[in-house]
C-alpha angles and dihedrals in degrees: 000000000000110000107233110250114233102247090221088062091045084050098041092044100036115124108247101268146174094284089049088056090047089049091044089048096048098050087043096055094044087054087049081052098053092040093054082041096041091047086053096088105039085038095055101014088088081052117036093032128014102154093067104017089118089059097046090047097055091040090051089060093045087054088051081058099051094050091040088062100035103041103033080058090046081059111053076049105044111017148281085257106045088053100043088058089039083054095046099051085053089049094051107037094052082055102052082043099052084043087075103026110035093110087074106078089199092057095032091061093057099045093048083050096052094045083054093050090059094047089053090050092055104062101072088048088046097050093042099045090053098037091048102049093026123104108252097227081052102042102083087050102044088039083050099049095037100059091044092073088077084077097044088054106046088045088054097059090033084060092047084048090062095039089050096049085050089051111038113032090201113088090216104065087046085057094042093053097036092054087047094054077049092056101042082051086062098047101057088039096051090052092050096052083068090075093050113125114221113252102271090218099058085045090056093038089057091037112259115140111164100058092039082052094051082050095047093052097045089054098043109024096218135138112191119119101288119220110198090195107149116186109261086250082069093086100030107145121244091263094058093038088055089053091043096050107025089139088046096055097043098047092048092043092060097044093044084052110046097039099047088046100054094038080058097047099045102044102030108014107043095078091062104059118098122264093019104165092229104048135239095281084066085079094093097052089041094052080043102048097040092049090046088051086052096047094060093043099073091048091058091049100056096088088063113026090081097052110041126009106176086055090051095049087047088053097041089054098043097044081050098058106041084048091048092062093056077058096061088040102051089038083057094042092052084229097148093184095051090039089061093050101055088049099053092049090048085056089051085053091044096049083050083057105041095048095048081046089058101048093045089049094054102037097047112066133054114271097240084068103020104111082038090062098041090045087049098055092046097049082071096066100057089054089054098037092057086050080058103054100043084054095072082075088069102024136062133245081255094047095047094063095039080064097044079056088058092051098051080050088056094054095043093060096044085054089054093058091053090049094062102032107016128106116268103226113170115116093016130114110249089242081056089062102039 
């Protein structure tokens, strides 16, 4: 009699496949999508409207809290899929809807904002979705390049935003054509999230078997007798996972935060704050050449993220925060090339940062509260992020990235910590490291 295979062991030791590019593809685009949607406001609020930018922009981020926390617990309920298209038609509807009506601030500040609450509820679908159908000896690597086409994407439209403004003087018509972009973005993404699986593992975890089984088959092409016992971890509820993980969780708060902050301040916000050397309609070339620097970052990672995890988020923190004091320096010195630079090589770091956040958050935690808990940690950001921004009405343009400096020490502190005590994850099955 054939002995049934456990599903977790076919899925952690699958060979990447066709469905793992679909699946690659599918989460990708939908990061090139939030990047181009996320870079609308910082790239038209000095435009369309200057006289409350600070405030959309800080509103924006608290939207992306409060769909960090709502919709990464939607999906733990209801499903990585359901929420990803939820998130979407928000997405897109608030953007149809700014296309004809952007010239109003008041109106530009809530769609932005709902566009924003369906980027933050996507990161907890997103994570788990990768981290639960993805090879283990592949998922530090596909987390890693995914998630870096947020940048791609934002520098892209960063890059149309520049082209636009050297071909057409009125600012209108640059809105007008960088919206629609926007739009045409959505629509190829949205077609491709019909083809997104549901994650194998929630389907196991709420007992449902059949359709977990025709998954598991597709991804990993075997036919051997099949077992979808989970350990029992595996649906824990959010109370008894904080008391289980309480290091976890704070070691990965302070990183999420810190890095998504200063990533936010560097490469969107920093125009913005006043007596900034370059001037506000740098904000264009600041959004391109960070996202370009980020970019670049996942791709010289890849050689590490999958061997040692705890090394790679050390390395991110502590080349962050030595760039973003040439930062400082350059800003200070009103030396826009080197300024530039500097800049470019703080995003690679951050990128380093960001992607070994993103495959810590998903593999260490149980699946029955996987997108909660990722949803949780970036809706802190959002929360901090929002602190940030309204303080460019109190501090300088100096001041602002001084502070940007405090935060990369932070993390890198709280990397440190990891680095000594944390769980070294990389190679591992996500039931091991629960």
């Amino acid at each position: 009699m054939s002995r049934h295979v456990k599903f977790t062991e076919l899925l952690d030791s699958a060979g990447w496949g066709s469905e793992h590019w679909k699946l690659f593809t599918i989460v990708s685009l939908n990061y090139f999508l939030d990047g181009v949607m996320f870079s609308i406001a910082p790239l038209l609020a000095y435009i369309i409207a200057p006289d409350i930018a600070i405030h959309v922009l800080a509103v924006n981020l608290l939207a992306e809290w409060l769909g960090a926390l709502t919709l990464g617990r939607l999906a733990d309920v209801y499903g990585r899929r359901l929420v990803f298209t939820v998130a979407l038609a928000l997405e897109a509807g608030a953007l149809i809807l700014l296309f004809f009506t952007y010239e109003n601030p008041l109106l530009f500040l809530i769609l932005t904002s709902v566009m924003t609450f369906g980027i933050g509820g996507e990161f907890g679908a997103a994570y788990a979705a990768m981290a639960e159908l993805t090879p283990k000896a592949h998922r530090g690597k596909a987390l890693m390049i995914a998630t870096n086409f947020w940048n791609m994407g934002a520098a892209l439209i960063a890059g149309a935003g520049l082209v636009y403004a050297l071909i057409y003087e009125d600012p209108v018509v640059q809105a007008r054509l960088l919206l629609l972009s926007a739009l045409g973005t959505a629509s190829v993404v949205g077609l491709s999230r019909l083809a997104l699986p549901e994650s194998v593992r929630w389907l196991a975890v709420k007992g449902r078997r059949g359709e977990a089984e025709a998954i598991v088959r597709r991804f990993t092409r075997s036919k051997a007798p099949i077992s979808f016992e989970l350990p029992p971890e595996q649906s824990i509820g959010l109370r008894e996972a904080f008391s289980k993980y309480p290091f976890r969780i704070l070691v990965l708060a302070v990183v999420t935060v810190t890095q998504y902050v200063t990533y936010g301040m560097l490469a969107y916000y920093t125009p913005y704050a006043k007596g900034f050397t370059f001037g506000v309609e740098r904000a264009p070339m600041v959004i391109l050449v960070a996202n370009l620097g980020a970019s670049v970052g996942a791709f010289l990672l890849l050689p590490l993220i999958d061997r040692v995890r705890r090394l790679s988020i050390l390395l991110a923190f502590l080349g962050g925060f030595t760039t973003v004091v040439l930062v400082a320096l350059f800003h200070n010195a009103a030396a826009l090339i080197a300024f530039f630079a500097a800049l470019f090589l703080n995003l690679i770091f951050s990128e380093w940062a960001w992607g070994s956040i993103s495959v810590l958050q998903s593999e260490l935690f149980p699946t029955g509260v996987r997108a909660s808990i990722v949803g949780f940690l970036v809706s802190l950001t959002g929360i901090a992020g929002a602190i940030t921004v309204y303080s460019e009405l109190f501090l300088s343009a100096e001041g602002f990235i001084a502070w940007a400096s405090i935060l990369w020490l932070l993390g890198l502190a709280a990397s440190i910590a990891w680095y000594v005590r944390g769980v070294e994850s990389a190679g591992r099955g996500v039931e091991e490291l629960a």
